[in-house]
Backbone bond lengths (Angstrom), bond angles and torsions (degrees), N, CA, C in turn:
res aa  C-N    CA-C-N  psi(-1)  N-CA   C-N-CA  omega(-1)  CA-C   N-CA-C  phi
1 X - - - 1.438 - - 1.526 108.33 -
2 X 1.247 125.93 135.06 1.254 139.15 162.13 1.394 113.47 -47.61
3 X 1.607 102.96 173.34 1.808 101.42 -173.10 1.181 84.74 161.23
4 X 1.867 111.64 115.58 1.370 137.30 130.95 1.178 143.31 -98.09
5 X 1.030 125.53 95.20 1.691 141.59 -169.67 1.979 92.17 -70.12
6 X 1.337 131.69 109.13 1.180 138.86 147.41 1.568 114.36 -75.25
7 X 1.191 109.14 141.59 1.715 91.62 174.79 2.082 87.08 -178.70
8 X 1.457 107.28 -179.82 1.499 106.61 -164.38 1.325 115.48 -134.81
9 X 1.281 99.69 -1.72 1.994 107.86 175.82 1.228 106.95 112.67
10 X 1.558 130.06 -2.39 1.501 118.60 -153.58 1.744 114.69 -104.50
11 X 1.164 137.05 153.32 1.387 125.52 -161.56 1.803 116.46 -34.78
12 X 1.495 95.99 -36.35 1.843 110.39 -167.56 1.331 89.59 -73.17
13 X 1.376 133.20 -28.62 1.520 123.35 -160.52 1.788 103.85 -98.11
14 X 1.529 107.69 -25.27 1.571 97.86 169.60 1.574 114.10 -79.20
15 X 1.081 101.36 -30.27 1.624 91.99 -172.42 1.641 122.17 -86.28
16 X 1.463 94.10 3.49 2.002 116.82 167.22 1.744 89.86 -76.68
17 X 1.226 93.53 -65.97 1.167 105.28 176.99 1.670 127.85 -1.58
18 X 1.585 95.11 -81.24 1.516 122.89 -156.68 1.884 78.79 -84.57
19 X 0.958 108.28 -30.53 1.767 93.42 -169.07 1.523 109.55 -88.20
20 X 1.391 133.46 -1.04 1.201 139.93 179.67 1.712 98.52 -93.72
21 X 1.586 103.85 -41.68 1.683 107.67 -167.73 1.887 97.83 -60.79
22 X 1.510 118.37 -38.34 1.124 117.18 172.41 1.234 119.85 -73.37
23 X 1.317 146.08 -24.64 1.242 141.71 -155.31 1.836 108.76 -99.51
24 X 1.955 107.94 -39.64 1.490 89.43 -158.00 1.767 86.94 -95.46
25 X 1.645 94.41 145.81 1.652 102.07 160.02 1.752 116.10 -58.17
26 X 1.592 122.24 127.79 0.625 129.87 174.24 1.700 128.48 -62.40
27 X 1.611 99.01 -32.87 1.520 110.96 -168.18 1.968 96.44 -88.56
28 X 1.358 110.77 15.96 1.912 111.56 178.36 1.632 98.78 -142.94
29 X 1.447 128.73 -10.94 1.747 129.18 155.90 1.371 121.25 -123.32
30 X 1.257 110.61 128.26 1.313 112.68 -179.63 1.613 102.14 -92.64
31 X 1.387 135.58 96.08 1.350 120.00 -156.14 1.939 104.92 -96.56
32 X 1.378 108.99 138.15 1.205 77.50 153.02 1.917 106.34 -143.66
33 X 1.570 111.31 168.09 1.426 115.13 -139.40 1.490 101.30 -104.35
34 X 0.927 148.48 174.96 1.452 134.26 -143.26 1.572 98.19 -157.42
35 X 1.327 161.64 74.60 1.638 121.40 170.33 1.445 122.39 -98.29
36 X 1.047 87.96 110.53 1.626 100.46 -163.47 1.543 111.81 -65.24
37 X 1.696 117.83 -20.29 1.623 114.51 145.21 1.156 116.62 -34.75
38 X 1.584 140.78 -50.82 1.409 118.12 -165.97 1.345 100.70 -127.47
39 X 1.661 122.26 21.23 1.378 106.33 173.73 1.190 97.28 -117.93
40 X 1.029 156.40 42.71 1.805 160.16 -120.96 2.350 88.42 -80.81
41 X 0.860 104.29 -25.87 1.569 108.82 -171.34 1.299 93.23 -63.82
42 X 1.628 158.98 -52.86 0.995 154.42 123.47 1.721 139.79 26.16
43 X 1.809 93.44 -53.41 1.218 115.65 -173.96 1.823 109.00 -55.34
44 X 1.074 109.95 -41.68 1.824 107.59 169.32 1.667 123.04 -61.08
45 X 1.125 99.24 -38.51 1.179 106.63 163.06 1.735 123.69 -57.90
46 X 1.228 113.60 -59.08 1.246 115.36 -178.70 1.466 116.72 -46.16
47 X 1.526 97.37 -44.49 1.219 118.13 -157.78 2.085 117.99 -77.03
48 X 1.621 86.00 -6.67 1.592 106.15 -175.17 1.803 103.70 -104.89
49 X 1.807 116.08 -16.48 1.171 133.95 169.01 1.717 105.74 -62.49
50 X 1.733 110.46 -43.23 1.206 100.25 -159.37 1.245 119.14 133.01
51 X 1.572 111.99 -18.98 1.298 116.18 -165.85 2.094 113.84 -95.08
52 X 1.666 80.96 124.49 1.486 85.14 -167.97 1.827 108.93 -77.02
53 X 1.364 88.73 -51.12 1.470 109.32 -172.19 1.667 116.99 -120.03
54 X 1.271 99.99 147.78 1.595 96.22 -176.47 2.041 101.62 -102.79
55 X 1.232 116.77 -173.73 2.125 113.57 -49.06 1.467 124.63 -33.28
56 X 1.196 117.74 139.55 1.386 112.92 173.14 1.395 109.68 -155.76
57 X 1.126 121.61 150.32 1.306 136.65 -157.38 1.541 108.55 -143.05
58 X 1.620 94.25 126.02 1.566 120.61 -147.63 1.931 85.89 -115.48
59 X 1.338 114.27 114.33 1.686 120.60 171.80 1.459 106.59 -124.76
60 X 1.500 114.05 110.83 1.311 131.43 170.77 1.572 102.54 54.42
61 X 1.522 126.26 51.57 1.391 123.54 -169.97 1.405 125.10 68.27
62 X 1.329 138.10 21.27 1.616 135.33 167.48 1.498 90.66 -129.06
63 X 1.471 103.64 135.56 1.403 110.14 -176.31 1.756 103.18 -94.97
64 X 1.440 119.85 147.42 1.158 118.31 167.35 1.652 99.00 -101.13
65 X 1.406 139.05 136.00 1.389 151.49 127.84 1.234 127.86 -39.08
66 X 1.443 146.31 96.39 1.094 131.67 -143.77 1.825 110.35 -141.84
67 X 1.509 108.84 85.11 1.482 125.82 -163.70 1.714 98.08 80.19
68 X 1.675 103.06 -131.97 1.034 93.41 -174.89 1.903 84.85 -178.97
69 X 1.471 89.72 106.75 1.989 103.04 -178.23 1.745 104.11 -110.43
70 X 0.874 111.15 -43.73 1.869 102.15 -169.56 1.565 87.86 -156.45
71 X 1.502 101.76 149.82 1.692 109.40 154.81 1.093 105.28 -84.62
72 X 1.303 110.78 -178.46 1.727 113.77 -165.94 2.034 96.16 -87.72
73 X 1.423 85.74 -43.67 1.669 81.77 -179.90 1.600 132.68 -80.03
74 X 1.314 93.65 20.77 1.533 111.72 153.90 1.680 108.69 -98.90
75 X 1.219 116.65 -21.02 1.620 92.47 167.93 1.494 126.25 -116.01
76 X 1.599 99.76 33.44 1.503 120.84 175.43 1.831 100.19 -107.89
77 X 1.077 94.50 14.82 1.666 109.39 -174.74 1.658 104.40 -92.93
C-alpha cells in the first residue's frame, strides 16, 4: 500500500513524523515523506490529494489530518 506523509518541518510535523516512522509496518507501506517547506513544487499536488493542513497523511487516496501545524495556504505564501 502506498503512503504519503505531507508535513513542513515544524515541531507538530516532526513528532507525526517520528510517530508514523514507528507506527506503520514497513513490509504492508511503502511510505514516502514529503516537506513541503523545501519542496514547495509539491504543494499542488497535495493540495489536489485533499490535504488541507499539514502533517497529513495520504493512504491509497484518503487523506488522514493529523493535529494541526500549518495550512497549506500559509506555505503558498
Amino acid at each position: 500500500m502506498n503512503a504519503v506523509f505531507y508535513h513542513a518541518g515544524c515541531p507538530v510535523c516532526v513528532e507525526a513524523e517520528q510517530q508514523l516512522a514507528k507506527s506503520l509496518d514497513p513490509t504492508r507501506y511503502s511510505v514516502e515523506v514529503v516537506h513541503l517547506g523545501t519542496d514547495s513544487s509539491r504543494l499542488l499536488e497535495a493540495e489536489s490529494m485533499g490535504v488541507k493542513s499539514v502533517p497529513a497523511l495520504v493512504l491509497d487516496g484518503t487523506v488522514f489530518h493529523i493535529n494541526h501545524g500549518a495550512d497549506l495556504s500559509a506555505l503558498k505564501a
